[in-house]
ZAMI-952818 format. One line per field, with one value per residue (C-alpha): x, y, z; residue number from 1. Coordinates in pm, 1 decimal. Each point is the difference from the previous one (the first is absolute). Example, Ala and Ser with C-alpha at 12.3 -4.5 7.8 and 13.67 -1.06 7.14 Angstrom:
BEGIN
xx: 1230.0, 137.0
yy: -450.0, 344.0
zz: 780.0, -66.0
seq: 1, 2
//
This chain:
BEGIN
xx: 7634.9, 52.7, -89.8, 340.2, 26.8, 212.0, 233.9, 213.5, 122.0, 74.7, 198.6, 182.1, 68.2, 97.2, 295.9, 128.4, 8.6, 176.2, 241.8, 57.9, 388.9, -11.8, 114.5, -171.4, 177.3, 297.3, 30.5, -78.0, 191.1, 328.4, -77.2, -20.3, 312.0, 217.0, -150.2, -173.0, -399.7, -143.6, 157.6, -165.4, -316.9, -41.6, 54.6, -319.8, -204.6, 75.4, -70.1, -342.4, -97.5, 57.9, -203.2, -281.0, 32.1, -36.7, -286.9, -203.7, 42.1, -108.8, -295.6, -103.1, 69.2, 269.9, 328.4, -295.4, 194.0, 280.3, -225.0, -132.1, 290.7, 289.5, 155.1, -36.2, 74.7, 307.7, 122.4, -53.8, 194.6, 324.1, -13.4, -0.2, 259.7, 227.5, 17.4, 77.4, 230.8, 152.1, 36.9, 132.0, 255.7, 142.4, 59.8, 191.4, 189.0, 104.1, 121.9, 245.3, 121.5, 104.1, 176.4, 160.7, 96.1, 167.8, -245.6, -136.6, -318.6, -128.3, -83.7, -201.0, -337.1, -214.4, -172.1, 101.5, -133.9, -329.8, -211.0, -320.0, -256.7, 281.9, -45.5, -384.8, -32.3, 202.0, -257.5, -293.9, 133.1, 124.4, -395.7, -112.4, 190.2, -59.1, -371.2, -31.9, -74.5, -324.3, -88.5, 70.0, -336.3, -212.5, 50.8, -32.9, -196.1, -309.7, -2.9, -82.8, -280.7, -361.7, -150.2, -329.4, 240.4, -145.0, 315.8, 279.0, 270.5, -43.4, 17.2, 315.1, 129.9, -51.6, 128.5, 334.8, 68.3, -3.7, 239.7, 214.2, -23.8, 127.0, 234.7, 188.6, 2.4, 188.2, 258.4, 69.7, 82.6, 169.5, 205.9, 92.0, 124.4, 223.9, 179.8, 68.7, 80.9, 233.1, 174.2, 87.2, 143.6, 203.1, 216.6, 62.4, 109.3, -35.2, -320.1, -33.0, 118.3, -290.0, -269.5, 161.1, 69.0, -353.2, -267.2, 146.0, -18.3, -375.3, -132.9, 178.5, -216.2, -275.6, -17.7, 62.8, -312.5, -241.0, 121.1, -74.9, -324.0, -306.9, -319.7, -288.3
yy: 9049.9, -203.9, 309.7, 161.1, 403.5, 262.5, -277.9, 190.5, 234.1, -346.6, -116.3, 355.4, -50.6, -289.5, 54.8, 239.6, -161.8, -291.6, 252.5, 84.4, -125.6, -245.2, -384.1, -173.6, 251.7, -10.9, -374.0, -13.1, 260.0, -203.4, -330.3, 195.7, 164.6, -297.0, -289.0, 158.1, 66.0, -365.7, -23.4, 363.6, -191.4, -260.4, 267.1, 160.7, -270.0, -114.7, 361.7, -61.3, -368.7, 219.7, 254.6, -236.5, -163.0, 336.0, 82.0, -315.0, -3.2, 396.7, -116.4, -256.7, 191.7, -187.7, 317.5, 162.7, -164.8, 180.2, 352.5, -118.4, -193.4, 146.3, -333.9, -167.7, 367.7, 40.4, -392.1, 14.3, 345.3, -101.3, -307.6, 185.3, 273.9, -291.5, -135.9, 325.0, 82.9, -351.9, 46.0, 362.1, -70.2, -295.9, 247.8, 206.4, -261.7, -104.1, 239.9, 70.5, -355.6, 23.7, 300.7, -149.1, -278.0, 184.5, -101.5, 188.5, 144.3, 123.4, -446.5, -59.0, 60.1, 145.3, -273.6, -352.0, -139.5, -264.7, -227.3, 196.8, -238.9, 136.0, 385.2, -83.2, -113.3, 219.4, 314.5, -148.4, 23.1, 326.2, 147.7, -303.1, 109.8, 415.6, 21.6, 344.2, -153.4, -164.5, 323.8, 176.1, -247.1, 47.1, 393.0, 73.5, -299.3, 95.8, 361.6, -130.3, -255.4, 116.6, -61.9, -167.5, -217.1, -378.4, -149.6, 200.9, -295.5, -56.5, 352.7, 81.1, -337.6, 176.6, 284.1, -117.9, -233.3, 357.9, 110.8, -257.4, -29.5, 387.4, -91.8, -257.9, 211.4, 259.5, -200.2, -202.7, 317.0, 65.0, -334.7, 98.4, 360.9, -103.4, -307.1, 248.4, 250.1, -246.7, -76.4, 340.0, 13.1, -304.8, 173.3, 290.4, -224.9, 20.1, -163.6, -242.7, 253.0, 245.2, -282.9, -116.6, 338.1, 163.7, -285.9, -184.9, 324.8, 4.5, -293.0, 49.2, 341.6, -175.5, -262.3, 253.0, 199.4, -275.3, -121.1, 297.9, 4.6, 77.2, -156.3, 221.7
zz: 9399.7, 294.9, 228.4, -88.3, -69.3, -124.2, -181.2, -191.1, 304.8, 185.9, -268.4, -9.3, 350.5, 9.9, -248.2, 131.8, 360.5, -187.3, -92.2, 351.9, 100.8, 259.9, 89.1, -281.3, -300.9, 158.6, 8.1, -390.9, -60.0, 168.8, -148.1, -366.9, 28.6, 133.4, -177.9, -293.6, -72.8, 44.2, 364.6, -11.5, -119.3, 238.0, 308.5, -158.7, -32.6, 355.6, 126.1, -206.1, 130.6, 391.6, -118.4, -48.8, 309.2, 142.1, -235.6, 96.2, 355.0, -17.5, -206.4, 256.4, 298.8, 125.1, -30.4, 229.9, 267.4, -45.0, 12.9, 340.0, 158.4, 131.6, 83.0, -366.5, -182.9, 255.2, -69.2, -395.8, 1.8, 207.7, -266.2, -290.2, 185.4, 69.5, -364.4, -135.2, 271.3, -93.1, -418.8, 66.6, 250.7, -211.3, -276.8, 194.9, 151.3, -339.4, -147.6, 356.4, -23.3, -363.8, 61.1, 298.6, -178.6, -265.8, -313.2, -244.2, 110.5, -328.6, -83.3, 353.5, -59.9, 253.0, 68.7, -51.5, -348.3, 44.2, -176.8, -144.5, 255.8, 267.2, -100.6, -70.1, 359.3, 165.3, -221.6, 155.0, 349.8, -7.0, -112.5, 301.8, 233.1, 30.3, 172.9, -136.9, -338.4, 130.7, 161.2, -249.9, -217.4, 270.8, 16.8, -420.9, -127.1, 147.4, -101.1, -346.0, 120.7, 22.5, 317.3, -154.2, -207.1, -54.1, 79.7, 149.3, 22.9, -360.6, -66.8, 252.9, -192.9, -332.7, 114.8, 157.3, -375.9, -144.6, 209.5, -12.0, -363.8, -52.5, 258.1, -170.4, -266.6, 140.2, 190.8, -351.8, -123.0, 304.9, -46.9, -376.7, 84.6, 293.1, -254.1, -272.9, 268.0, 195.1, -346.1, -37.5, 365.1, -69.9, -277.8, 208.5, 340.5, 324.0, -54.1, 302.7, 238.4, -83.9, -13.9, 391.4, 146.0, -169.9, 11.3, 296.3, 214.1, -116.2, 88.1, 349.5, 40.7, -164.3, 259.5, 267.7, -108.0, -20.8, 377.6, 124.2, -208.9, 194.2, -23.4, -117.2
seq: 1, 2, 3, 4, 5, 6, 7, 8, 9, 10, 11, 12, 13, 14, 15, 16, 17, 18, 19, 20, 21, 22, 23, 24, 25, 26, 27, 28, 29, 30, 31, 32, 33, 34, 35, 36, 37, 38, 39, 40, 41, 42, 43, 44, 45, 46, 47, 48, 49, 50, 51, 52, 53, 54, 55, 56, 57, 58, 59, 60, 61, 62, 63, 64, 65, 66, 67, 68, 69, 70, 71, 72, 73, 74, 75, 76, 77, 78, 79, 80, 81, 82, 83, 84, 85, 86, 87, 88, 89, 90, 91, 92, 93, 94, 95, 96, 97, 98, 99, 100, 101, 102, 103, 104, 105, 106, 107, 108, 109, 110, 111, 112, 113, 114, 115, 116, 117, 118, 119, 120, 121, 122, 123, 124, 125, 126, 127, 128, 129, 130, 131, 132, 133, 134, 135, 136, 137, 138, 139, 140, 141, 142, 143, 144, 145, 146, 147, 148, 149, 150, 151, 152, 153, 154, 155, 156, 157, 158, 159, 160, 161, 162, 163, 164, 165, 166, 167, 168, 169, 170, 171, 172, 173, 174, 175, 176, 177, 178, 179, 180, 181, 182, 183, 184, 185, 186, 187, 188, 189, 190, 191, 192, 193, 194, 195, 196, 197, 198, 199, 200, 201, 202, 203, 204, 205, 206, 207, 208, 209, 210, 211, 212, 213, 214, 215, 216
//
């Protein structure tokens, strides 16, 4: 259907490419633990509304830009390098100022608590902003797309819901583990310290990586 092939190996993949650490799960994983699973919630569904943004302009041709433009993949990248650069730092810088100022660091969270639209926003973005995502659709998509297929947007379209759709799956799951997980950190302390010090150096190296990203 729709010229589309060897479906259930694409959906295998595709889970377990979801699974794959990175930006997006770590972001869900943060908002879970410090402001519970439907902050958690919201980060995924903004991750999911990028991912389709990324999935349509694939389908249409327009993330081929970034494939054949060093300029617009190079621009995009230092973005998307900057933001994370930008959330990670401020973690870190948190968690020094509260112990400079003498509070307790076990109640700062690691990042400051937001309005779901605020974490919803700030989900989509991080997905926007890393070109690699839109390379990444225009790289696997098409392995599953027959090349006599009647319609390939529509079936690259198709193709990238399913994806999505397992994906949200696995980062609600992701955002339920990490609130039942952070509640269990919380009683033994030193909670905030290990979400600064540990996700707060990630996203640093995180951004680093993708600035130094190459195009391919």
């Amino acid at each position: 259907m729709f010229g589309i092939h060897s479906l259930t190996l694409f959906v295998i993949s595709g889970l377990l490419l979801n699974i794959t650490p990175g930006p997006d799960s770590l972001y869900i994983a943060t908002r879970s633990a410090t402001q519970g699973f439907r902050a958690g919630s919201a980060a995924a569904l903004g991750i999911g509304a990028g991912t389709m943004v990324h999935i349509l302009a694939a389908a249409f041709g327009l993330s081929a830009i970034l494939a054949t433009s060093a300029a617009a993949f190079t621009i995009v990248k230092l973005i998307g390098a900057a933001y994370l650069l930008y959330v990670g730092i401020g973690m870190l810088r948190s968690r020094r100022k509260a112990q400079t100022n003498g509070d307790a660091t076990h109640v700062i969270p690691p990042i400051p608590a937001a309005p779901l639209w605020t974490i919803f926003r700030q989900g989509f973005w991080t997905n926007i902003l890393n070109p690699k995502v839109a390379l990444f659709f225009l790289a696997f998509v098409p392995q599953f797309i027959s090349p006599d297929a009647p319609n390939k947007p529509l079936a690259f379209i198709v193709l990238g819901l399913i994806f999505n759709f397992n994906g949200m799956l696995w980062c609600h799951f992701l955002a339920l583990t990490a609130t039942r997980a952070a509640k269990r950190l919380r009683r033994a302390g030193g909670f905030a310290t290990w979400m600064n010090r540990t996700i707060g150096g990630l996203f640093v190296y995180l951004g680093v990586k993708l600035a130094l990203a190459q195009q391919r």
